[in-house]
C-alpha positions in Angstrom: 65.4 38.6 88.2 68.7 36.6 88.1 70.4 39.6 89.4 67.5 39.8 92.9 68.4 36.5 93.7 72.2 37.1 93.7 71.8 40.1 95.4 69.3 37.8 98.2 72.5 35.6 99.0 74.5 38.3 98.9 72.8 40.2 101.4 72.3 37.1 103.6 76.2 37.0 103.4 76.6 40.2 105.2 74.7 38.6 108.4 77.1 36.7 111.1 74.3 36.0 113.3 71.3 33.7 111.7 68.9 36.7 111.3 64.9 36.5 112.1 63.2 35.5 109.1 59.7 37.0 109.9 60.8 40.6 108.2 62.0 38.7 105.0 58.8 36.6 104.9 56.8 39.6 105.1 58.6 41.6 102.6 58.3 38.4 100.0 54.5 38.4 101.1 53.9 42.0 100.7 56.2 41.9 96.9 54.1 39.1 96.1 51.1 40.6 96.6 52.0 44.0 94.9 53.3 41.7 91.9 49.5 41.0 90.9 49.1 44.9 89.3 53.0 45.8 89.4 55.0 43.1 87.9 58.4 45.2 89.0 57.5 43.7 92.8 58.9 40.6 91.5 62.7 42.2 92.1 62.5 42.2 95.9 60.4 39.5 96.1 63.4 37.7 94.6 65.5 39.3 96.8 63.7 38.2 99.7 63.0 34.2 98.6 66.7 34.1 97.9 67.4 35.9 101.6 65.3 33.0 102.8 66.5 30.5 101.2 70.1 31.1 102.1 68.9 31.1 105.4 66.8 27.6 105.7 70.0 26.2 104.6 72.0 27.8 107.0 69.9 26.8 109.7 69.3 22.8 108.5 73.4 22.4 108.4 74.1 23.7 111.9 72.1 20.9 113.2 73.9 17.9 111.2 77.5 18.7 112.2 79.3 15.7 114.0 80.8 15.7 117.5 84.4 14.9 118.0 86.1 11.9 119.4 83.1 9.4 117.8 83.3 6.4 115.9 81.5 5.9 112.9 80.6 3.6 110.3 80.5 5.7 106.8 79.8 4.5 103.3 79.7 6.9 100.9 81.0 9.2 97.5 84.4 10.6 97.1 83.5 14.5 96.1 86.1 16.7 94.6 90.0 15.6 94.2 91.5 13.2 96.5 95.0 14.7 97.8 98.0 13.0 98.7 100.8 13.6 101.4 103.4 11.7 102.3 101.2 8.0 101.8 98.3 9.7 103.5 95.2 10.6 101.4 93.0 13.3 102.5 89.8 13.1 100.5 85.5 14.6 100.8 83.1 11.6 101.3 79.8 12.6 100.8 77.8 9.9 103.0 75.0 8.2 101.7 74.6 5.6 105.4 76.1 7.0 108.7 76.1 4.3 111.6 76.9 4.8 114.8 76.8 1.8 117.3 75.0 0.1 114.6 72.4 3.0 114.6 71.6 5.4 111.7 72.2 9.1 112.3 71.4 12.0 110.0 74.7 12.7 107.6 76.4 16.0 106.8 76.5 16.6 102.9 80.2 16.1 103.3 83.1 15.2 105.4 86.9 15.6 105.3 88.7 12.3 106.5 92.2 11.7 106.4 94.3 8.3 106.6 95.8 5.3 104.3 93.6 4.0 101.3 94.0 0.3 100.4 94.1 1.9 96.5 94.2 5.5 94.4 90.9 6.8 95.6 89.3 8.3 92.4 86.4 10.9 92.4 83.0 9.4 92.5 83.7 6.0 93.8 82.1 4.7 96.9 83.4 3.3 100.1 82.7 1.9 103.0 84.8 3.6 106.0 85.5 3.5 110.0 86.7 6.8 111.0 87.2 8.4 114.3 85.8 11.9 114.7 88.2 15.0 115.0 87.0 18.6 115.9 86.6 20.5 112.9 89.1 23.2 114.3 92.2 20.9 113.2 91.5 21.3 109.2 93.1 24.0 107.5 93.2 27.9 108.1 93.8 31.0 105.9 95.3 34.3 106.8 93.2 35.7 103.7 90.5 33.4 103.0 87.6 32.8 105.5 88.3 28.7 105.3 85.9 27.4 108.0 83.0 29.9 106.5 83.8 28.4 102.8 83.5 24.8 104.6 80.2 25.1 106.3 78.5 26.0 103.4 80.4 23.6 101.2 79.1 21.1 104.0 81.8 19.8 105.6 80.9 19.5 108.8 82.6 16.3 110.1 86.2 15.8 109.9 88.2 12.8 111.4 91.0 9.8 110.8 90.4 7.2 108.4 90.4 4.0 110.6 90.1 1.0 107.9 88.7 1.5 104.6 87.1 -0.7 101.6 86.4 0.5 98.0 82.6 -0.4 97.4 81.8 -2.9 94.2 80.6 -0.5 91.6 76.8 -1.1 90.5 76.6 -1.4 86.6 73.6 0.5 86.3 73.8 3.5 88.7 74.8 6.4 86.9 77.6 7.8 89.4 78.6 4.6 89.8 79.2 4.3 85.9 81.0 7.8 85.6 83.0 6.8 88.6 84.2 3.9 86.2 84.6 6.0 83.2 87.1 8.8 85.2 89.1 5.7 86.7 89.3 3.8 83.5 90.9 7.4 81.9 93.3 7.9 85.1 94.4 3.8 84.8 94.7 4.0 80.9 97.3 7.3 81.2 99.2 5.9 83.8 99.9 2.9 81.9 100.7 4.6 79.0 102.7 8.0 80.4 105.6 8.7 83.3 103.5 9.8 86.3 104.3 13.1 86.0 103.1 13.2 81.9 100.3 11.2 82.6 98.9 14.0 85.2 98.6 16.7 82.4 96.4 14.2 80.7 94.2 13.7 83.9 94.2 17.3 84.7 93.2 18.6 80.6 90.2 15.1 80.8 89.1 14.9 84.1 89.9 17.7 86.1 92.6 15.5 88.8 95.9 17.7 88.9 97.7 15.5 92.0 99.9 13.8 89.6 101.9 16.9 89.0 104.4 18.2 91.1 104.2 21.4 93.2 107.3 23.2 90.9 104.9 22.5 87.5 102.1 24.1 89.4 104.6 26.9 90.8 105.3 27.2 87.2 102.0 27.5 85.7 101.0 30.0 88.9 103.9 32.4 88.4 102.7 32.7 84.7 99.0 33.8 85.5 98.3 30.5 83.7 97.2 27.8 86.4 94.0 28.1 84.9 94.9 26.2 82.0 95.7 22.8 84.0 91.9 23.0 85.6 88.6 22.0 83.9 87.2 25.6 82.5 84.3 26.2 80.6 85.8 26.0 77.5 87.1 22.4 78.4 82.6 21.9 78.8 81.9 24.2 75.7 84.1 21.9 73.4 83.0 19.1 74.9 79.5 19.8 74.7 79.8 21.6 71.0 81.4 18.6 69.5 78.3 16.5 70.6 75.8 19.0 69.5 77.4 18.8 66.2 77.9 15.1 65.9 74.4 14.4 67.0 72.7 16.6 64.7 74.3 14.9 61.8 72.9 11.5 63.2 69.6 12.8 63.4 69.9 14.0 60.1 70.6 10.5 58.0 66.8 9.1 59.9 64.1 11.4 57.8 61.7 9.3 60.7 63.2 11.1 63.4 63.6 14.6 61.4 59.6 14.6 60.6 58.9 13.8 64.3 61.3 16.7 65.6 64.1 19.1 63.9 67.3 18.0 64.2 68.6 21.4 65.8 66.0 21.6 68.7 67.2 17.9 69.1 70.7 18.3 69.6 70.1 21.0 71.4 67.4 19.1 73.7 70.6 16.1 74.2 73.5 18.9 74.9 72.0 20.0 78.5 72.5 16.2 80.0 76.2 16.8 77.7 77.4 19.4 79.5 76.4 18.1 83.0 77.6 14.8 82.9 80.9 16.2 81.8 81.4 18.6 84.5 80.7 16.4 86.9 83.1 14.1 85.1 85.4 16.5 85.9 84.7 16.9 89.5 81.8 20.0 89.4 84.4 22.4 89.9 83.2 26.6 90.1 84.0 27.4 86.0 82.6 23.9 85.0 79.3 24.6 86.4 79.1 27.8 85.9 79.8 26.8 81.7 77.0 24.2 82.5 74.6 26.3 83.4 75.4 28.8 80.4 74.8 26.2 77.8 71.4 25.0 79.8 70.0 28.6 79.8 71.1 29.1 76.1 69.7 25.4 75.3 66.3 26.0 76.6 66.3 29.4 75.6 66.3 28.0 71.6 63.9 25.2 72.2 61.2 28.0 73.5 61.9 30.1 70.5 63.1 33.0 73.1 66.0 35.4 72.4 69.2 34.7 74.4 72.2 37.8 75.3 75.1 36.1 76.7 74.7 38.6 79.7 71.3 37.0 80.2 72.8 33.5 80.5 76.3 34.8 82.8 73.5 36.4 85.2 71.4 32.9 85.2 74.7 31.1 85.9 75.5 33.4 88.6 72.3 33.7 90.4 71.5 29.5 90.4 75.0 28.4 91.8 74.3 31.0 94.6 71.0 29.9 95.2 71.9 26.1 95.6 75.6 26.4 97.3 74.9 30.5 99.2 78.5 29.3 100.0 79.8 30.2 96.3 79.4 34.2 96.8 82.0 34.0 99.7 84.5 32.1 97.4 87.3 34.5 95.1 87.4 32.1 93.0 83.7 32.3 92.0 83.7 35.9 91.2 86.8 34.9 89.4 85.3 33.1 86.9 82.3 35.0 86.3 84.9 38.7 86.3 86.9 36.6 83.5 83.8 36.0 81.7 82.4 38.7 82.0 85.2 41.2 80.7 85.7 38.9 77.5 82.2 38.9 76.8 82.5 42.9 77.0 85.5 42.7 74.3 83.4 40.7 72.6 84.7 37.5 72.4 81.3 36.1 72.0 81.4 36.9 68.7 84.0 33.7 67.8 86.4 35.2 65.7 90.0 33.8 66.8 92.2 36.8 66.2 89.7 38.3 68.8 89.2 35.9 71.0 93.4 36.2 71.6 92.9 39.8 72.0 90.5 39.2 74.5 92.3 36.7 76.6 95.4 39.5 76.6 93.5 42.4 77.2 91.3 40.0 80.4 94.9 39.5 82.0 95.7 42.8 82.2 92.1 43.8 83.9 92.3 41.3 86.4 96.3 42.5 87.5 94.6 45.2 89.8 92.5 42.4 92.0 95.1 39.8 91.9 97.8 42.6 93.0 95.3 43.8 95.8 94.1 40.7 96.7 97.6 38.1 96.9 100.1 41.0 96.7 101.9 39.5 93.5 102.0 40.6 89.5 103.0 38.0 87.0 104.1 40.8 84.1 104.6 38.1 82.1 101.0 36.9 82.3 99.1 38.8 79.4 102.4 37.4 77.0 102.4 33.8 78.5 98.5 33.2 78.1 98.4 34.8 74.4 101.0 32.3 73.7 99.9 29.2 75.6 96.1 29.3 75.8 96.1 28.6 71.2 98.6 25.6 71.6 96.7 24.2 74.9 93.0 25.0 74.2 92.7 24.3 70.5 95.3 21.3 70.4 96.2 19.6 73.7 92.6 19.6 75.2 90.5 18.7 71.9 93.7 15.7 71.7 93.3 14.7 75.4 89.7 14.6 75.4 89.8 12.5 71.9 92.1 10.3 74.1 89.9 10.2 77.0 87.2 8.5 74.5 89.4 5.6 72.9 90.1 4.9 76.8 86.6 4.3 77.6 86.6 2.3 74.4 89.7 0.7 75.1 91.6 1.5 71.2 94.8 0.9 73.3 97.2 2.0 70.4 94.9 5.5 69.6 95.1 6.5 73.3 98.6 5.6 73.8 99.5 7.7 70.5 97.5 10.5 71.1 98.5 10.6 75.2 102.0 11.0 74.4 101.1 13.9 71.8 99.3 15.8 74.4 102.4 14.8 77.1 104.7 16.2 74.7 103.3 19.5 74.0 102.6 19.9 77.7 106.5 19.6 78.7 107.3 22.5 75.4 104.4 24.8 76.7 105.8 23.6 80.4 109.8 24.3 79.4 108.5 27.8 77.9 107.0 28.9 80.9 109.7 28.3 82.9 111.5 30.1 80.7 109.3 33.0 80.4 109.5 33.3 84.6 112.9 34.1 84.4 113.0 37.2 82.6 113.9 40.0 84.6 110.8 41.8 85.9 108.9 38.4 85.4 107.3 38.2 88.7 106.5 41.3 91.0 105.8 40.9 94.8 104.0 44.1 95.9 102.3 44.7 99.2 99.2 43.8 99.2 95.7 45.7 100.2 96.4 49.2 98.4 93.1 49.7 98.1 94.0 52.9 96.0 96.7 52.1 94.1 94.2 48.9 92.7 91.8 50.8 92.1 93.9 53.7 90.3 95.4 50.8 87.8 91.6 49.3 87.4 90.2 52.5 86.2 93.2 53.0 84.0 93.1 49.6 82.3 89.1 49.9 81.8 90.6 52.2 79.0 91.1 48.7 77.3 87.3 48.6 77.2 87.0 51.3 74.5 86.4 51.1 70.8 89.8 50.8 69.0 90.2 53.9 67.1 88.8 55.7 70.5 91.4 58.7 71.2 93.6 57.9 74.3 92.5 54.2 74.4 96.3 53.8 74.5 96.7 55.4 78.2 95.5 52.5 79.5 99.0 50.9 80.1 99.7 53.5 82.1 97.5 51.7 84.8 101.1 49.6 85.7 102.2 52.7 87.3 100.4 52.6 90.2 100.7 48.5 90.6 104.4 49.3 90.7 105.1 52.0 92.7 106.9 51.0 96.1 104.4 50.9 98.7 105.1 52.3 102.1 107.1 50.5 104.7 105.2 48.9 107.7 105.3 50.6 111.1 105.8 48.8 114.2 106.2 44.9 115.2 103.7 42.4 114.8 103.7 39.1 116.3 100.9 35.9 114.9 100.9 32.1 114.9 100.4 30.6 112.5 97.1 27.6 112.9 99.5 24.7 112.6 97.5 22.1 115.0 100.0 20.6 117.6 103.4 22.5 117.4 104.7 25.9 117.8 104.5 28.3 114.7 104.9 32.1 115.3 106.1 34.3 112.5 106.6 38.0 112.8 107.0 41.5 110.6 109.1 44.8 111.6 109.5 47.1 108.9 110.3 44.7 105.9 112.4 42.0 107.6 110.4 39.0 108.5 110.6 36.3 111.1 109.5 32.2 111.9 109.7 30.7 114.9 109.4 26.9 114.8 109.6 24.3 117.6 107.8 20.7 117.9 106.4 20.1 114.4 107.3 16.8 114.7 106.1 15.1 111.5 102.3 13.7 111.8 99.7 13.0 109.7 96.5 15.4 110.8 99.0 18.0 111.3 98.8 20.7 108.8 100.9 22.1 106.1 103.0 25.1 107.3 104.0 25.8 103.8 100.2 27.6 102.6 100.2 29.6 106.0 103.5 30.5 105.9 103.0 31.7 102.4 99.7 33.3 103.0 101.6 35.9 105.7 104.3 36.7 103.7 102.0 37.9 100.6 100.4 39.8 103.4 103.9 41.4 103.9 104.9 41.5 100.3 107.6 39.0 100.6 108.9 36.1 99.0 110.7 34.5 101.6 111.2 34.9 105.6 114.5 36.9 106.6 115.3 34.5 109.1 113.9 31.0 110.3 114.8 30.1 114.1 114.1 26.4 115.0 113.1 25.9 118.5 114.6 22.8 118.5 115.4 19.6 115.6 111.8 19.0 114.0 111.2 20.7 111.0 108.1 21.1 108.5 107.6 19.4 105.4 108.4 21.1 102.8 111.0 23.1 104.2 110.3 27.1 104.8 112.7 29.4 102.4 115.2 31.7 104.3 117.7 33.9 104.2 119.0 32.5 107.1 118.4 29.8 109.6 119.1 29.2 113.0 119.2 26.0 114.9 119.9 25.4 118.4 123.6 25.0 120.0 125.2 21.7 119.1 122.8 20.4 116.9 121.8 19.8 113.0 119.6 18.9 111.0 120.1 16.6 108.0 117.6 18.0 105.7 118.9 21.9 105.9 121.6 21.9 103.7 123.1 25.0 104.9 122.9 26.4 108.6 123.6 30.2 108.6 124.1 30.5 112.6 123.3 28.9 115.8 121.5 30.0 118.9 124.8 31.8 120.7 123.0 35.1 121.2 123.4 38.3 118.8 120.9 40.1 116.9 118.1 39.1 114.6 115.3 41.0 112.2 112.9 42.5 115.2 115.1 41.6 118.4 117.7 39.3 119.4 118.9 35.5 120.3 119.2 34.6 124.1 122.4 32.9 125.2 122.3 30.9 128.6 123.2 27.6 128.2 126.1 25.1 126.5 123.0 23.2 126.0 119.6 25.0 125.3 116.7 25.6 122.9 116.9 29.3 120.8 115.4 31.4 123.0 114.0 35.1 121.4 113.5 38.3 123.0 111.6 40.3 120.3 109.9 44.1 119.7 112.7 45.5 122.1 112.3 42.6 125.3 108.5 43.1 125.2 107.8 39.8 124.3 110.3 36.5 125.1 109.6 33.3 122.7 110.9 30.3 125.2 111.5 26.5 123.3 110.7 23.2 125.0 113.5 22.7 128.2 113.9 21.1 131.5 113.7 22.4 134.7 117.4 22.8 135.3 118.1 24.8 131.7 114.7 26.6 132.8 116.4 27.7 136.1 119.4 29.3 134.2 117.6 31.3 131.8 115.6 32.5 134.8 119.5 33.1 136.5 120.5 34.9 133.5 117.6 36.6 131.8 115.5 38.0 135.1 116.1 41.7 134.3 114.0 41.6 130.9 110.6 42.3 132.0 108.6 41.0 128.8 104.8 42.2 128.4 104.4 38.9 126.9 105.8 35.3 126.8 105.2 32.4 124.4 105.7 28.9 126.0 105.7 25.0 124.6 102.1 23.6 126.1 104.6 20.7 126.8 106.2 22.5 130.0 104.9 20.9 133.0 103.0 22.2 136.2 105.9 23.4 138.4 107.8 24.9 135.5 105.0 27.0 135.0 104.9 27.9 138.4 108.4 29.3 138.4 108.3 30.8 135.1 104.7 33.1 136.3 106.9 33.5 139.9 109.7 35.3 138.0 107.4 37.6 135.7 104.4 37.8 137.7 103.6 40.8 135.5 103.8 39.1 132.3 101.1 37.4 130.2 102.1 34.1 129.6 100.8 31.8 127.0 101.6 28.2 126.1 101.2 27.5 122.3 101.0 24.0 120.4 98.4 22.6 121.9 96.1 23.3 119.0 92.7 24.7 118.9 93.6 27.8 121.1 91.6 31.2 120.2 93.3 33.4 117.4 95.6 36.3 119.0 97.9 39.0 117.4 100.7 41.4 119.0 101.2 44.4 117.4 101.2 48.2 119.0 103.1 46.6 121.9 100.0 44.8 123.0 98.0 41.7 122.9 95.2 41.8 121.5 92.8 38.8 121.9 89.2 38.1 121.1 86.0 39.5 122.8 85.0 37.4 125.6 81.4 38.9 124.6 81.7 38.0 120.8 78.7 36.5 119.7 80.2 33.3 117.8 79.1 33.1 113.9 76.4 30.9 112.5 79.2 29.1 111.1 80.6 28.2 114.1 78.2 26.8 116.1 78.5 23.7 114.1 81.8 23.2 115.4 
């Protein structure tokens, strides 16, 4: 039954148009009525309550999206982990009053705001806010991952600037409010006692907040398949909740009164459900918390009825009652992740709780989840299996049980025991830190593939399920060969392609031919609601198999933040930029990966003529350097050119004058419609596209 009402979401997933629900009400109807004298009917009628379900939520959210350009009045919940960026904090409220002219409105479940906090926001605490609506179109975009699909059914469907703000006083009965109180009071008590930077392994291994640490410790920890370790897992909830069943049982056991009323097993296990949630939500209800929270609920209430309860039984239970309250969670990797990681150690049996095992298990589960991670981000960590049987014993059975034991002399304020056993768990973290940055540079370390080889994954997946096998089972050992095809070179890409990257206001464009890659940049001036180049950027080049671009041509002197690696850069004539410290060439004309530099001018932006003169990149100019690139440059006859939106009305009238057969476009503006060049056209999106469900909250 678990598994029908997975399969109901996931079916309802498959759907970009909000589908009629009179076929899946009949079909429940019918199932239900065929139930009464064959009890197998139950499977679709799962299938279809789930289908239905997923859909009256779909439905109730594209009516509470908020318009953009509108004032508001919000007090509300910080959900999930504030983030910080250059001063600026961009954090999820989850509004409990929405005001409007000093009318009520009905909220979203959640919106992403932006802006300066008077204070470290911490999850859980309210406020009371004045934003200014933004269209939801500005927040961030994926070249892999669906982003606004994920957000609509996380709920965010508001987004704007963070106007004023004040921290709410904290009620001392409210049970949020209290937790709210309990994270903060952790996050204070390790700042005071750490460096920033030690005290944010403490928050990350307690309460699940990872902003403290740099992004070169998270590079780290990511090029060693073990970023997992620095988030709240279910084993971080299993201890957690273990060490309370344990501990409560032996109370139980010194008052006979309360053992001849009830057992003290069934008692514990009766006080461990409420355990495991409050902690996960302690720790921000992220995907392998919950997911560990309901595990030890189903087990929990399977004991107290005296029923039998398989592990599978419980991952399926998990799985099918995430999906049913967020129908969001079966469109998120990260979800099938956690339950593919779970589910392969449960098939090597880690279940069973003997150590030696369970670090068999965690090696052989890194090696059966290379084929997805190569296929799906285009990068191998070989070092991975070896990193995680040596860092998941030091970090799950020393630094988190330490951490956590810290966490509770915080909320009991034992200043000295915190402060002592803090610095133990800092310490360890910087060793496991300092060896994992030195496992990452051993030759071979870190693979970039191409990925998408659908074949090639699934050759090395079927290879590796070898691993699976009973030990002494002949040939078990052939498994490794399943790194053959994960290494061998892929072919080389055909062609030119041409895509811009979602950036908001400012030019971005980066382009592939063969295996040299390109960026174009130009007015990315520095702002706040602008977003990060650096994940887009990255997203296309593990689309390309690359780790950096060939060459980065700035349009003119503003620059992203961080800075995009490159082989070489190119800035305009007569000009530098302090933060570059090395400029390869300058914008005099010659050749570049997929076309060439245009030269015109003592004084001019880079101009680009890419995928041999069919399509001309111009920067931001006036009309007298505009009037000598025509002078000099009116034989090319582009298919396509890509302006600044910043040109003004008669510029545009002479630059469509001089190509009159060209398609022009003028880029930055933000919130254009999605195009891509490749094949020597320009392709663009249906004018008869029926816009997804998701969507039409926008």
């Amino acid at each position: 039954m678990s598994l029908a009402l997975l399969s109901g979401v996931l079916f309802f997933q498959f759907f970009t148009a909000l589908p009629a629900w009179l076929p899946a009400g009949l079909a429940l109807l019918a199932s239900v009525l065929l139930a009464w004298r064959w009890h197998q009917a139950l499977l679709p009628a799962c299938v279809a309550l789930a289908f239905l379900g997923a859909d009256l939520q779909a439905r109730h959210l594209i009516g509470l999206a908020l318009p953009a350009g509108h004032s508001y009045t919000v007090t509300g919940r910080i959900e999930g982990i504030p983030q910080e960026q250059r001063g600026q904090w961009r954090v999820h409220i989850a509004p409990e009053i929405l005001e409007s002219g000093g009318q009520k409105r009905p909220a979203p479940p959640l919106l992403e705001l932006h802006g300066a906090l008077p204070e470290v926001p911490v999850t859980g605490q309210r406020w009371r806010l004045e934003v200014r609506t933004e269209s939801l179109q500005t927040l961030r975009h994926s070249a892999f991952v669906d982003l606004p699909r994920q957000r609509f059914w996380q709920g965010v469907l508001g987004a704007g600037k963070i106007v004023s703000a004040t921290p709410v006083t904290p009620s001392s009965w409210h049970p949020l409010d209290l937790l709210a109180q309990w994270r903060s009071r952790v996050v204070q008590a390790s700042n005071a006692a750490l460096p920033r930077v030690w005290a944010g392994y403490v928050q990350a291994l307690t309460v699940g907040i990872g902003n403290q640490l740099p992004a070169e410790i998270w590079q780290i920890y990511r090029d060693t398949g073990t970023a997992h370790l620095l988030v709240i897992s279910g084993s971080h909830v299993a201890v957690v909740t273990g060490f309370f069943l344990w501990f409560w049982r032996f109370l139980w056991r010194r008052i006979p009164a309360l053992v001849r009323r009830w057992p003290a097993p069934q008692a514990a296990l009766l006080a461990a459900i409420p355990v495991a949630w409050t902690y996960a939500y302690l720790a921000g209800m992220q995907s392998p918390g919950e997911r560990a929270a309901w595990m030890i609920t189903a087990a929990s209430v399977a004991a107290l009825l005296g029923r039998r309860h398989a592990v599978w039984s419980g991952l399926a239970f998990s799985a099918a009652m995430m999906a049913l309250l967020d129908p969001g969670q079966v469109i998120d990797l990260g979800y099938w992740l956690s339950i593919l990681a779970v589910a392969v150690l449960i098939s090597l049996g880690m279940e069973e709780g003997h150590w030696r095992q369970a670090l068999v298990a965690q090696w052989r589960v890194s090696i059966l989840l290379l084929p997805l991670l190569a296929f799906l981000f285009g990068s191998i960590s070989l070092i991975s299996p070896l990193a995680n049987l040596l860092v998941i014993p030091l970090i799950e059975l020393l630094a988190v049980p330490l951490a956590l034991l810290g966490a509770v002399f915080a909320l009991l304020d034992w200043e000295l025991a915190y402060r002592v056993l803090f610095r133990l768990v800092a310490l360890e973290m910087q060793a496991v830190t300092a060896l994992l940055d030195w496992l990452r540079h051993w030759p071979w370390a870190l693979l970039t593939v191409a990925p998408g080889r659908f074949w090639a994954a699934l050759a090395s997946a079927l290879l590796f399920a070898l691993l699976l096998l009973p030990r002494h089972w002949p040939g078990r050992n052939l498994a490794y060969l399943g790194f053959v095809p994960l290494l061998a070179p892929g072919h080389t890409p055909d062609g030119f392609r041409l895509d811009e990257l979602p950036v908001g206001k400012g030019m971005a464009l980066f382009w592939q031919s063969g295996r040299d890659t390109g960026l174009y940049t130009a007015n990315l001036w520095h702002r706040p609601d602008q977003r990060a180049l650096a994940p887009l950027l990255a997203a296309q080049l593990q689309q390309a198999g690359q780790k950096r671009v060939r060459v980065w041509v700035l349009g003119d002197l503003s620059s992203p933040h961080p800075l995009p690696a490159a082989e070489q850069t190119v800035l305009p004539v007569g000009n530098r930029l302090p933060e570059l410290e090395r400029v390869s060439r300058v914008c005099t004309g010659g050749s570049i990966p997929g076309g060439k530099m245009l030269h015109f001018s003592s004084l001019q932006p880079c101009v680009l003529s890419l995928d041999q003169d069919r399509v001309v990149i111009l920067g931001d100019m006036d009309e007298a350097t505009e009037t000598r690139f025509l002078a000099a440059h009116l034989q090319i006859g582009p298919k396509v050119i890509f302006a600044p939106y910043t040109w003004d009305a008669w510029q545009r009238h002479a630059l469509l004058h001089a190509y009159p057969y060209a398609s022009i476009r003028y880029l930055g503006e933000g919130g254009g419609q999605p195009w891509h060049w490749q094949g020597s056209k320009l392709r663009l999106p249906s004018a008869t596209r029926q816009r997804p469900y998701w969507e039409m909250a926008r």
